[in-house]
VEXDOTOR-328968 format. One line per 5 residues: number of its first residue (from 1); their letters; for each residue x, y, z of C-alpha. Coordinates in nm, 3 decimals, padded with zeros to 5 digits. Layout:
NUM> A> X/Y/Z | ... .
This chain:
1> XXXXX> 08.982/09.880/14.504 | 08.710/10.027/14.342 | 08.444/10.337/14.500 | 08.100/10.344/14.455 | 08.133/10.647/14.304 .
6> XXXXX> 08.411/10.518/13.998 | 08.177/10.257/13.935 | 07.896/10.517/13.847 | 08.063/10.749/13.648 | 08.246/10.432/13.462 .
11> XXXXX> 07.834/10.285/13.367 | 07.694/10.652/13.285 | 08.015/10.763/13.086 | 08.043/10.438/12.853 | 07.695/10.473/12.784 .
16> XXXXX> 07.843/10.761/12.541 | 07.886/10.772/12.192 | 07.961/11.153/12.104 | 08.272/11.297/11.959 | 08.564/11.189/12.122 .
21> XXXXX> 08.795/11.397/12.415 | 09.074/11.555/12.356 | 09.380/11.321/12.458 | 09.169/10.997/12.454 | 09.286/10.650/12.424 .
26> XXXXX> 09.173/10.408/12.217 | 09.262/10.034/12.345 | 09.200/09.708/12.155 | 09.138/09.382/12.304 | 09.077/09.092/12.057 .
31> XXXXX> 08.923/08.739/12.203 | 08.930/08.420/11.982 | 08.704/08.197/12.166 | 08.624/08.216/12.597 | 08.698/08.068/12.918 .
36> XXXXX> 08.420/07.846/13.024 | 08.328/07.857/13.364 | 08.168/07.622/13.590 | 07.848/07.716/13.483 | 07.754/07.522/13.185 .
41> XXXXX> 07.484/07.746/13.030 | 07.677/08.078/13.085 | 07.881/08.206/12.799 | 08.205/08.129/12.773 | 08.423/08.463/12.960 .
46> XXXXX> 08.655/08.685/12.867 | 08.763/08.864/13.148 | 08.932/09.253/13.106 | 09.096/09.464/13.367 | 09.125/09.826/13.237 .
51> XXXXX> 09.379/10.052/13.445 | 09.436/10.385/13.309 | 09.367/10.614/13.649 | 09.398/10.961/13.514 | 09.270/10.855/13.151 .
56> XXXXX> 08.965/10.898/12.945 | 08.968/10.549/12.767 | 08.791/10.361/12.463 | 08.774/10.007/12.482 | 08.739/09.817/12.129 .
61> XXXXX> 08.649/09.441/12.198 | 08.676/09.183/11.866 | 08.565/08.825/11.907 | 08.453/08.572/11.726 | 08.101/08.548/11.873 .
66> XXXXX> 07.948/08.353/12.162 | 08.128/08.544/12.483 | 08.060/08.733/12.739 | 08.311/09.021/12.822 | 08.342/09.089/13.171 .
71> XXXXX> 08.496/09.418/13.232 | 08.594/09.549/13.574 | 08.885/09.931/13.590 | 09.029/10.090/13.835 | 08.984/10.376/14.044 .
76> XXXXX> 08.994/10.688/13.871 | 08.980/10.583/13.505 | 08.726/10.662/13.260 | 08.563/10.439/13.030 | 08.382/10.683/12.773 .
81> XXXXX> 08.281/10.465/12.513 | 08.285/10.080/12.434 | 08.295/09.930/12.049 | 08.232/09.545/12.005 | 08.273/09.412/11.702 .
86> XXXXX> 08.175/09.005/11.607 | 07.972/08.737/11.396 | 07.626/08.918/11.473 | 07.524/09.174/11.712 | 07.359/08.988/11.977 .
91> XXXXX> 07.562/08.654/12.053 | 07.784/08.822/12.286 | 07.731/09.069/12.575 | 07.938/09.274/12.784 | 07.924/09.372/13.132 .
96> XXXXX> 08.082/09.668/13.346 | 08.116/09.550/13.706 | 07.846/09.316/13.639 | 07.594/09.574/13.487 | 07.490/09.478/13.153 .
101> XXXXX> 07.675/09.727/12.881 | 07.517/09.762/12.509 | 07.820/09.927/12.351 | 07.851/10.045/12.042 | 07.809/09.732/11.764 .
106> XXXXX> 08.036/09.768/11.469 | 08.031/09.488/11.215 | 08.285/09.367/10.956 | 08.560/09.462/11.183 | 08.827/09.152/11.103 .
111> XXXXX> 08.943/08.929/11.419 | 09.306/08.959/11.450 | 09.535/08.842/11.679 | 09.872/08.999/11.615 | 09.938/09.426/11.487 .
116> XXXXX> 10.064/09.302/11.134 | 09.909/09.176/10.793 | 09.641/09.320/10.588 | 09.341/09.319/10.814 | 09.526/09.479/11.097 .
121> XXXXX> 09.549/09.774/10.864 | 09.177/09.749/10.792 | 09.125/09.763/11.169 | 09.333/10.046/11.232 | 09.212/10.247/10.919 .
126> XXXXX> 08.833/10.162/11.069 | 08.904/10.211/11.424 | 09.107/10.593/11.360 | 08.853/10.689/11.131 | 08.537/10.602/11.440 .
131> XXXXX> 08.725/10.733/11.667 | 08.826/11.016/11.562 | 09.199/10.947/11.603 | 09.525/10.870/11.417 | 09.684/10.618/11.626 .
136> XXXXX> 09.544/10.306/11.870 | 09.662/10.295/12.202 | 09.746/09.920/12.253 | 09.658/09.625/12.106 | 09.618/09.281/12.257 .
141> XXXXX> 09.501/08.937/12.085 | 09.466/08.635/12.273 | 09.338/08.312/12.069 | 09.158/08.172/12.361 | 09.117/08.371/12.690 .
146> XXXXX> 09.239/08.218/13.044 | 09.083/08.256/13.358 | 09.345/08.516/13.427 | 09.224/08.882/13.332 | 09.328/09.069/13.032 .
151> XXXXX> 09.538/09.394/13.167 | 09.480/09.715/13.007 | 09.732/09.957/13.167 | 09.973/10.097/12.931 | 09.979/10.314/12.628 .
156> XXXXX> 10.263/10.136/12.339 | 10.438/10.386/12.200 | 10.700/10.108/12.065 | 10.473/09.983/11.760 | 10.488/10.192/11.490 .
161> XXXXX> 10.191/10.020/11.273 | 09.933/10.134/11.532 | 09.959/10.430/11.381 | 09.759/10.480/11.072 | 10.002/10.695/10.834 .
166> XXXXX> 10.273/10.538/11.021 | 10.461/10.413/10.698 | 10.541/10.808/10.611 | 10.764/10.835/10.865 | 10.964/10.466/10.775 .
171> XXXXX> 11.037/10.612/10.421 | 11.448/10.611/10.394 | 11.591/10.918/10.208 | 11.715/10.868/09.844 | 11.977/11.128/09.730 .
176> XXXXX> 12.301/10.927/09.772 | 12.180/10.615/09.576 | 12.248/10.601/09.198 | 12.119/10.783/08.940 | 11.950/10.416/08.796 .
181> XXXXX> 11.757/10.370/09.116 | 11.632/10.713/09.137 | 11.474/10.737/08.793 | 11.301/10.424/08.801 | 11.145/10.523/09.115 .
186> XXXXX> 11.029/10.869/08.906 | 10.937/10.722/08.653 | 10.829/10.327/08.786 | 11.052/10.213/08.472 | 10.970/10.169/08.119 .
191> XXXXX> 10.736/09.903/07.971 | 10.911/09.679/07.721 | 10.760/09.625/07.399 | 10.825/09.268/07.428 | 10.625/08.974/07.647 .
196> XXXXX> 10.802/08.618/07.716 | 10.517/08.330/07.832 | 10.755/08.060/07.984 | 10.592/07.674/08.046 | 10.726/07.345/08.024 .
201> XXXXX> 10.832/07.276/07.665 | 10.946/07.611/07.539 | 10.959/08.017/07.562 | 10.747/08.258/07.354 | 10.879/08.540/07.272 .
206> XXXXX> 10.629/08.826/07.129 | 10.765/09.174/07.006 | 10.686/09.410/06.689 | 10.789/09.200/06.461 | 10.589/08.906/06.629 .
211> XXXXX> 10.564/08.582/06.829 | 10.881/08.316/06.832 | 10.908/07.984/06.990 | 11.187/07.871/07.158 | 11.141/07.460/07.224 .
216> XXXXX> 11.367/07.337/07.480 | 11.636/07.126/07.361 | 11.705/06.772/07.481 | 12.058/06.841/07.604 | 11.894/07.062/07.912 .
221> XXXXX> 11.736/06.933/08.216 | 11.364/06.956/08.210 | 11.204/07.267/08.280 | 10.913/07.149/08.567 | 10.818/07.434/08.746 .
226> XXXXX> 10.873/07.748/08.504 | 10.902/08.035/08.760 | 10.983/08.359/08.511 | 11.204/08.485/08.243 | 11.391/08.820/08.126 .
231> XXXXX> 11.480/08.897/07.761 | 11.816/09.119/07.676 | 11.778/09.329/07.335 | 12.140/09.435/07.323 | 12.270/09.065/07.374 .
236> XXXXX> 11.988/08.887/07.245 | 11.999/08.640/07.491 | 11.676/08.535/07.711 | 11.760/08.446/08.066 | 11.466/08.207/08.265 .
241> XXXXX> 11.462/08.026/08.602 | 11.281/07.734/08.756 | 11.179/07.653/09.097 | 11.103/07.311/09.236 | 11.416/07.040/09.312 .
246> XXXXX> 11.700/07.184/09.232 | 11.589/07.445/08.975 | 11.804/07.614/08.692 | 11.867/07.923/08.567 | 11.872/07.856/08.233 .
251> XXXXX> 11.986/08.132/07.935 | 11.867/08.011/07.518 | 12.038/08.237/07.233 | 11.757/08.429/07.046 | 11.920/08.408/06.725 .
256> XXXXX> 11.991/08.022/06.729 | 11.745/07.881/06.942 | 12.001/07.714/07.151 | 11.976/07.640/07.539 | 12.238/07.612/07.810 .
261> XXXXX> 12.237/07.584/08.181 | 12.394/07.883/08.346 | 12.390/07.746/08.691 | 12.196/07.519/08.927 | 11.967/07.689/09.180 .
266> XXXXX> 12.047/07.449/09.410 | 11.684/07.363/09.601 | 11.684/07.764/09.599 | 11.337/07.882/09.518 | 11.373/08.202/09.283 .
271> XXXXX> 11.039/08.416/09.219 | 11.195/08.749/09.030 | 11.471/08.772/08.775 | 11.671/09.065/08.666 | 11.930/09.079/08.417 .
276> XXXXX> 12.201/09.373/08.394 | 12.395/09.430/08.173 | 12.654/09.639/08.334 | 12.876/09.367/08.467 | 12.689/09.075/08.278 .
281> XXXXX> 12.464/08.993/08.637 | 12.144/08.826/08.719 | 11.984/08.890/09.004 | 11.709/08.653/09.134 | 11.486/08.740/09.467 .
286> XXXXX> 11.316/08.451/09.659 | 10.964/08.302/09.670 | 10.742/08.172/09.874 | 10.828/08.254/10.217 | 11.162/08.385/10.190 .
291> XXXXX> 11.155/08.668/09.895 | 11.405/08.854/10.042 | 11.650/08.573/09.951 | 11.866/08.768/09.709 | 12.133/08.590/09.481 .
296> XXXXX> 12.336/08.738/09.265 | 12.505/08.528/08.952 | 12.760/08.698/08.743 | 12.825/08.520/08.399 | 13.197/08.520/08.485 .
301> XXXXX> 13.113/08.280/08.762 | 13.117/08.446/09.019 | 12.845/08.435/09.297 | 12.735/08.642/09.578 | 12.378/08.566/09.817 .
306> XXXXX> 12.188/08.796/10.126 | 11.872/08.688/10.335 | 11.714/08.974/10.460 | 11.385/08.901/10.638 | 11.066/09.015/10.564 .
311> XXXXX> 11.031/09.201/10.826 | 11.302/09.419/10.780 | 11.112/09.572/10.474 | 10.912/09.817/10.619 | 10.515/09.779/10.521 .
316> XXXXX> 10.555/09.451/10.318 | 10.350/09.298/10.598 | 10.078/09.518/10.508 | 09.975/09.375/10.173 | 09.921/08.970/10.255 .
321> XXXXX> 09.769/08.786/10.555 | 10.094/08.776/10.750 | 10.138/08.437/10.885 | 09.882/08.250/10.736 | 09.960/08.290/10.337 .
326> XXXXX> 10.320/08.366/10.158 | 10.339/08.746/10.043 | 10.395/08.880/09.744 | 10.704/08.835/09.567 | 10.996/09.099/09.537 .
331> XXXXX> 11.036/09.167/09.196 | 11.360/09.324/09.134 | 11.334/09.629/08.920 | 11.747/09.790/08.875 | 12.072/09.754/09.005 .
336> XXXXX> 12.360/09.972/09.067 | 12.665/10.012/09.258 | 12.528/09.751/09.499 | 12.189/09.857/09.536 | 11.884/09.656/09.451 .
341> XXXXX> 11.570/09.824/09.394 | 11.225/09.600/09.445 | 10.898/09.625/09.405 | 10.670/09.418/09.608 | 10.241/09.452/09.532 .
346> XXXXX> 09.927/09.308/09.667 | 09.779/09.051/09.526 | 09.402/09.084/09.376 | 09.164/08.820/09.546 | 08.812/08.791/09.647 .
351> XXXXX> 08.804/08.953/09.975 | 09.029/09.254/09.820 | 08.942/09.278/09.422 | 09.038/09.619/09.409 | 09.333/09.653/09.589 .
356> XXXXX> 09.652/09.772/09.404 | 09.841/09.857/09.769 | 10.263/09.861/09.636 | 10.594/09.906/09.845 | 10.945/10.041/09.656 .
361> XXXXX> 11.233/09.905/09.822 | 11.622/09.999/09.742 | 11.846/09.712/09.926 | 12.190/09.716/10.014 | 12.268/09.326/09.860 .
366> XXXXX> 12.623/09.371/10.069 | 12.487/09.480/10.413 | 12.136/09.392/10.373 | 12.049/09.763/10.448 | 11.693/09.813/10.347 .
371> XXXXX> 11.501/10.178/10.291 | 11.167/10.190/10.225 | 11.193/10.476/09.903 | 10.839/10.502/09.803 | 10.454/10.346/09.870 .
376> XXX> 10.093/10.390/09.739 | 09.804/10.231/09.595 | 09.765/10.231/09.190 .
């Protein structure tokens, strides 16, 4: 299976770490923890079978420290460079047919498993900028390898986030939706002049003219898990929802102070709250896990509700830690004839102070047709 010969040029050609060839591809193999073997003091194995005959290849290896990659190829393909990337630099080790490989170390690299969620767009970002390319090859995660090599043989053209720019070709064109969604993307909408702070007892509402309290009254259900509010100049009315149970969407009359319950939420779990007044609608968007629950309540009565999942939002995957943590929320900015337009943004932590990453969405609330109108980083 394998000359003499391959097996050279494979040991003397991943030795290099120059500029990369034209038409090379860049595969990523990611290991959680390793197989043990029968021998109880080796290192625990991953083992990789790399068959590209034809191909210049560069192998990226992520673990979590403490393995021993064991990497055998086929005739006729090229191995020009190797990049490992773990806990430290020296508690794993890689062989090539058995020969002892130093590879290139990279730290900080994050362990992923799957090509979505924050850190797999670090890793690509990383990865495109060492090696000198704008898209990866493959990926492959496995939590905890098998006895039962790792294949490298084909090139995935299917998934579009192993690109690195691969969001500006997902971005959905824009001249037949209304007017109302096209300026706010323009302009990202106007800042009120007003603030409401919603909590258990009451609503503060602070403008020009200063801060009023709104207590709640008696003859409402209690207000547990305050979720957010909107404020209407024209009608004076303030419009707020709960989450929690079965949640309300409450509405209290600015110039009397009085509260009323417009409808129960049902167990429905509402993070964003729109009101328009065109039609007399609110439009709510989901939390938690599912914020691309979209209901819409018109004050007639009448009621209308879409689930669109989150992956059918292009890029919204990019801005949380995609199966371990809920995203961000999709706060809904305008409505018109039918279309919703949200805005979804990264959340500030720790591990990402800076970040400001944002996705524009218009959605169809009918169809459940989503376009992807605008991204960036504030």
């Amino acid at each position: 299976m394998f000359s003499l010969h391959g097996i050279l040029l494979l040991c003397l050609v991943s030795g290099l770490a120059g500029p990369a060839w034209a038409g090379r591809e860049v595969h990523v193999v990611a290991v959680g923890e390793g197989h043990r073997s029968d021998d109880y003091y080796a290192l625990p194995e991953a083992r990789l079978l790399v068959d590209r005959p034809g191909q210049e290849v560069g192998l990226v290896l992520l673990d979590g420290g403490t393995l021993h990659w064991k990497i055998e190829a086929t005739d006729g393909t090229v191995i020009s460079e190797i990049v490992r990337s773990g806990p430290g630099p020296r508690d794993s080790k890689i062989t090539l047919f058995g020969i002892p490989m130093v590879g290139d170390q990279m730290s900080g690299l994050p362990l992923v498993f799957r090509p979505l969620g924050r850190d797999f767009r670090t890793l690509v970002d990383s990865l495109t900028d060492h090696m000198h390319t704008d898209r990866l090859s493959s990926f492959q995660g496995v939590h905890k390898a098998g006895d039962v090599p790792v294949r490298v043989d084909r090139v995935d053209t299917g998934s579009a986030g192993l690109a690195r720019d691969y969001l500006s070709q997902r971005v959905g064109q824009s001249a037949d939706l209304p007017p109302r969604i096209r300026d706010w993307v323009a302009s990202r909408g106007e800042t009120p002049d007003f603030t409401l702070v919603f909590d258990e007892h009451a609503i503060n509402l602070a403008g020009p003219a200063g801060t009023r309290r709104f207590a709640i009254t008696p003859d409402v259900p209690d207000t547990l898990l305050p979720s957010t509010a909107v404020y209407d100049p024209g009608s004076q009315m303030i419009y707020c929802i709960t989450y929690g149970a079965e949640g309300y969407l409450y509405s209290v009359d600015v110039r009397t102070g009085a509260w009323a319950v417009v409808t129960s939420l049902e167990d429905y779990d509402a993070a964003g709250l729109l009101y328009v007044p065109e039609g007399r609608l609110l439009v709510t968007t989901g939390a938690f896990s599912r914020p691309g629950q979209i209901k819409v309540f018109g004050l007639d009565g009448s009621r209308s509700s879409i689930f669109v999942p989150t992956m059918a939002f292009p890029g919204l995957t990019d801005l949380f830690d995609y199966g371990n943590e809920h995203g961000p929320p999709l706060a809904p900015r305008a409505f018109s004839d039918g279309w919703l337009l949200v805005e979804a943004v990264a959340r500030r932590d720790a591990t990402h102070p800076d970040l400001g990453e944002y996705r524009i969405y218009a959605v169809q609330v009918a169809t459940g047709e989503v376009r992807l109108l605008h991204y960036g980083s504030d």
